[in-house]
C-alpha positions in Angstrom: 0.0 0.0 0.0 1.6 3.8 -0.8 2.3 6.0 1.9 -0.8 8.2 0.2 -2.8 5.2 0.7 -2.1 5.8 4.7 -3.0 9.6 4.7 -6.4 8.5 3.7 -9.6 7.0 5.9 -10.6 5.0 3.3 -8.7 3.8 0.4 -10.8 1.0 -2.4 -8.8 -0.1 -5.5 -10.6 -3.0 -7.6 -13.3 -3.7 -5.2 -15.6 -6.3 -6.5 -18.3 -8.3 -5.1 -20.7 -10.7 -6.8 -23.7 -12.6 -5.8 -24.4 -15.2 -7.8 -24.4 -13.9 -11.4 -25.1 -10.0 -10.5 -22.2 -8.3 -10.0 -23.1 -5.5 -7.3 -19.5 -4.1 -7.0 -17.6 -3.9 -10.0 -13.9 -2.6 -9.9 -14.7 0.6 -7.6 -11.9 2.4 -6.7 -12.4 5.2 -3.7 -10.1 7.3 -1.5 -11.9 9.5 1.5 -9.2 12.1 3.2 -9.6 12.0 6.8 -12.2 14.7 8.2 -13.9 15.3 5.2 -17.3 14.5 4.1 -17.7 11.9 1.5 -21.2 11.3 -0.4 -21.8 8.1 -2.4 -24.4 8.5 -4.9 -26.6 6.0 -6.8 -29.7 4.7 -7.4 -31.3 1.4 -5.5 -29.0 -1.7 -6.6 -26.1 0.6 -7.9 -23.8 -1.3 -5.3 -23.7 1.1 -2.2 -25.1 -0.2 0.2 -22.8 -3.6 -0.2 -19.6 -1.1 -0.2 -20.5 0.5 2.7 -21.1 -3.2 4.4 -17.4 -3.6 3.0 -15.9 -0.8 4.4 -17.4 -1.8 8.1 -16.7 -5.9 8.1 -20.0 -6.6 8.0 -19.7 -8.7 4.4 -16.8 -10.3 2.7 -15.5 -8.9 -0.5 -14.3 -11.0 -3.7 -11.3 -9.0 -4.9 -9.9 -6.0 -4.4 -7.9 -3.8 -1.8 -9.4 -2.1 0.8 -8.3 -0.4 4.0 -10.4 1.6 6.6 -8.2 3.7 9.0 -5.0 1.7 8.6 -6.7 -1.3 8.3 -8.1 -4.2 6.6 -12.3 -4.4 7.7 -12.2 -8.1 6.7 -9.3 -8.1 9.7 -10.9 -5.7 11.8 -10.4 -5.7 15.9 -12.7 -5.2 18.4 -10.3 -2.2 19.2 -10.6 -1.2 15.4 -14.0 -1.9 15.5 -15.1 0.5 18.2 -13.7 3.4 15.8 -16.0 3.3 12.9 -19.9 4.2 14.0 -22.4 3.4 11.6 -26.4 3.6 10.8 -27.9 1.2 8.9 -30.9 2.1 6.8 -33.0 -0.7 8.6 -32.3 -0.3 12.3 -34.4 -1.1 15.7 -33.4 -1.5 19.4 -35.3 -3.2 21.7 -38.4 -2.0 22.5 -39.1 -2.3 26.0 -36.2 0.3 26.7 -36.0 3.8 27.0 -34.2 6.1 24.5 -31.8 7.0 27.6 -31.4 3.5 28.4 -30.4 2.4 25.2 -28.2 5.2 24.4 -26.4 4.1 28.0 -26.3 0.9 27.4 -24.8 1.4 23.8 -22.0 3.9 25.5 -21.0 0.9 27.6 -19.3 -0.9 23.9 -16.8 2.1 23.6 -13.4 3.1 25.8 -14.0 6.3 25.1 -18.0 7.4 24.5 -19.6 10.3 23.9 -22.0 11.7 26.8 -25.2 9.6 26.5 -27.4 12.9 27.3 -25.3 14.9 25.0 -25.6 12.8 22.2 -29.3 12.3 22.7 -30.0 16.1 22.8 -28.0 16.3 19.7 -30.6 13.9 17.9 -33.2 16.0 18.7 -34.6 13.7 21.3 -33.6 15.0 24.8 -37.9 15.4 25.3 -38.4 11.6 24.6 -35.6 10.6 26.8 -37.5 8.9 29.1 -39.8 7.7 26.6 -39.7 3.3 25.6 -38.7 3.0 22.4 -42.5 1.7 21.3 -43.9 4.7 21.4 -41.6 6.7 19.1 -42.5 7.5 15.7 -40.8 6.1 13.2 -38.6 9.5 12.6 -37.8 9.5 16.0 -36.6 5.7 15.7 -34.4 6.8 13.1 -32.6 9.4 15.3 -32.5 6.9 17.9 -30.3 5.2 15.4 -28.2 7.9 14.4 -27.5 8.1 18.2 -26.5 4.5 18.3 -24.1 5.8 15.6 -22.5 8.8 16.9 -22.5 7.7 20.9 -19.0 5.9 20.4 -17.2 9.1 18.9 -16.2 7.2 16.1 -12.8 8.2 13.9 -15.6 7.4 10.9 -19.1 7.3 10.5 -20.9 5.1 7.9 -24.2 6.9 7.1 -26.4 4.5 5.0 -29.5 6.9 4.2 -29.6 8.1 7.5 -32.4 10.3 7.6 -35.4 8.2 6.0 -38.2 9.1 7.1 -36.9 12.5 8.8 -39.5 15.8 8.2 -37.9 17.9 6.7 -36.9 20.3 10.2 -35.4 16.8 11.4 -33.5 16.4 8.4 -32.1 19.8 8.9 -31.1 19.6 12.4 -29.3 16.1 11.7 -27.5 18.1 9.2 -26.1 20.6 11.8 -25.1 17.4 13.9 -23.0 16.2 10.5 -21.4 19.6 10.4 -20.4 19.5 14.1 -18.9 16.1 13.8 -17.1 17.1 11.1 -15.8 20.0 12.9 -14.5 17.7 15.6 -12.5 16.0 12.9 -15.1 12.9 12.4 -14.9 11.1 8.7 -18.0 10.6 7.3 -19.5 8.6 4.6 -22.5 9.3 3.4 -25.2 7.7 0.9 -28.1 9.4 0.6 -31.1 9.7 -2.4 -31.2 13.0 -1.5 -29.3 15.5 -3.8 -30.1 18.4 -1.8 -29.0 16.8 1.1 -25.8 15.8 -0.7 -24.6 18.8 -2.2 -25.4 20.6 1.3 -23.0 18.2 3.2 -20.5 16.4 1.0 -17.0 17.7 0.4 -16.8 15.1 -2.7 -19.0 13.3 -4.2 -19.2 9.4 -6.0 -22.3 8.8 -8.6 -22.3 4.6 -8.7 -24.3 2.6 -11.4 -24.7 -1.2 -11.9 -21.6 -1.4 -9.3 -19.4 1.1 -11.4 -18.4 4.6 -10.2 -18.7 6.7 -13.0 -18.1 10.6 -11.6 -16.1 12.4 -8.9 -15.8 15.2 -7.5 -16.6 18.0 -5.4 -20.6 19.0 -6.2 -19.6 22.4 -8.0 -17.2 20.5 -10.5 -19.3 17.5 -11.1 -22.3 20.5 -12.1 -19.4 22.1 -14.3 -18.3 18.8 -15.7 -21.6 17.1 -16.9 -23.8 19.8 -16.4 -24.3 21.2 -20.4 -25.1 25.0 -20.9 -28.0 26.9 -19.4 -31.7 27.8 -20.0 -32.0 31.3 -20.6 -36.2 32.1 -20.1 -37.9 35.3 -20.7 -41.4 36.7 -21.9 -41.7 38.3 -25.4 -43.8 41.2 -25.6 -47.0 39.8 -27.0 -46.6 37.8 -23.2 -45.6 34.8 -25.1 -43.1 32.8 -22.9 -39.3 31.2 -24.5 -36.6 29.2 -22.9 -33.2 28.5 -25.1 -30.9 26.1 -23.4 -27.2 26.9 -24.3 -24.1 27.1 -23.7 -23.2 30.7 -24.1 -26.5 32.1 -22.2 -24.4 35.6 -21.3 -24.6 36.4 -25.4 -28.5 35.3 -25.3 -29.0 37.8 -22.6 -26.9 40.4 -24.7 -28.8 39.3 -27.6 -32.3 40.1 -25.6 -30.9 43.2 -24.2 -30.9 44.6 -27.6 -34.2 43.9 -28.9 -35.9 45.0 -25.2 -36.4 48.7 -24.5 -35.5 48.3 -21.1 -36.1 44.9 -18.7 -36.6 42.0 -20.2 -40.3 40.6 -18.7 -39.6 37.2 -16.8 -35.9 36.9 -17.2 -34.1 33.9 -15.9 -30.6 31.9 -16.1 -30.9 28.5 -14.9 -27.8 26.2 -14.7 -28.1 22.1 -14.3 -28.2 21.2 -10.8 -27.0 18.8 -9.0 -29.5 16.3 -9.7 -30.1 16.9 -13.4 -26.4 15.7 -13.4 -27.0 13.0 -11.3 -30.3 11.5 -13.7 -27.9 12.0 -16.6 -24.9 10.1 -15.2 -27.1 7.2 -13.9 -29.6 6.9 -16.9 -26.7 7.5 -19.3 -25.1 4.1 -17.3 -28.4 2.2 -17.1 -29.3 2.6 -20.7 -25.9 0.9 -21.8 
């Protein structure tokens, strides 16, 4: 392994893994710096879900090279073990319990643990402390989880869709907890559907298809990379509406600017988000 390979969290070269005759990781090659955030990107089957079960032991992989903070998962420790945190999209703990309970009991795994009633006021959940796990709603079950996540102060945090079923205030707040525990130097890996969510977080991003990476990058390059022109809209003076989409929309606007006395009625430039680049990548990869 090269002494870069070291500086990193997470370093994949060739990861593969096959089930049968699908192939649901094929050749993925990844390198996370520590302390940044890292979104992985792909639609349902595109292979990350089984790379992020890689990266934390949890399944074998058939070739490739992989090491998560200095080490080999497949190898991993009970010492390594209590330095990567993860959520799982499907979670539950047991019912019976409290939320404080459970986070307590959880903090008992780790040397060193975060503060069970900090960690539970992060996740928004300091007024259902006392509440058994039963009555929560199903977006306060998935805080719960992120909890279970964080409450070891992990060196790296797996976050497999993490906040499912979150309202959108939730999803917000768990946002601001990502930012703090990146602050405090946390590595986190992130796959989410939502592009919003990873353009608002992610340092870099991955787009994975059919178990192939196929763009990376930080979100403002991957727009300016596979993002094509603009659409320039306005309103002609009979109150008709047009929209041109190309790639030089600054001479458009010059061009409009010269027929119109004065404003041009309903003007707009509109640039390819993040997800229009997203659809393209994927449906560009699951056409071939």
């Amino acid at each position: 392994m090269t002494a870069h390979a070291n500086e990193l969290a997470v370093y994949v070269r060739g990861l593969r893994k096959q089930y049968g005759d699908v192939t649901a990781v094929d050749g993925i090659d990844l390198g996370i710096r520590r302390g940044e955030v890292f979104g992985l990107l792909g639609p349902n089957g595109a292979g990350k879900s089984t790379t992020v079960e890689i990266l934390q032991g949890h399944r074998s992989r058939d070739a490739g090279e992989v090491s998560v903070l200095g080490a080999d998962p497949a190898q991993g420790t009970r010492a390594w073990r209590s330095r990567v945190g993860i959520v799982w999209q499907d979670e539950s703990a047991p019912a019976e319990l409290t939320v404080a309970e459970t986070v307590r009991h959880f903090a008992r795994y780790y040397p060193r643990p975060r503060d069970p009633g900090e960690v539970i006021e992060l996740v928004g959940l300091g007024p259902k402390a006392d509440s058994r796990i039963k009555t929560l709603s199903g977006g306060q079950r998935r805080r719960l989880d992120v909890a279970l996540g964080v409450i070891g102060g992990p060196e790296l945090l797996l976050l497999d869709e993490p906040t499912t079923g979150f309202d959108p205030a939730a999803r917000r707040q768990f946002w601001d907890l990502i930012r703090l525990l990146a602050d405090e130097g946390t590595t986190i890996l992130l796959t989410t559907h939502y592009l919003e969510e990873a353009e608002s977080l992610a340092h870099r991003l991955a787009v994975v298809a059919r178990g192939r990476l196929v763009a990376e990058g930080e979100p403002g390059e991957l727009r300016e990379r596979y993002g094509s022109g603009a659409t320039v809209s306005w309103t002609e003076p009979d109150g008709a509406p047009r929209a041109e989409h190309t790639a030089t929309p600054t001479r458009t606007v010059a061009e409009l600017i010269s027929r119109f006395d004065g404003e041009i009625p309903g003007l707009t430039v509109t640039r390819p988000t993040l997800e229009d680049v997203y659809l393209r990548l994927t449906e560009q990869e699951t056409a071939r």
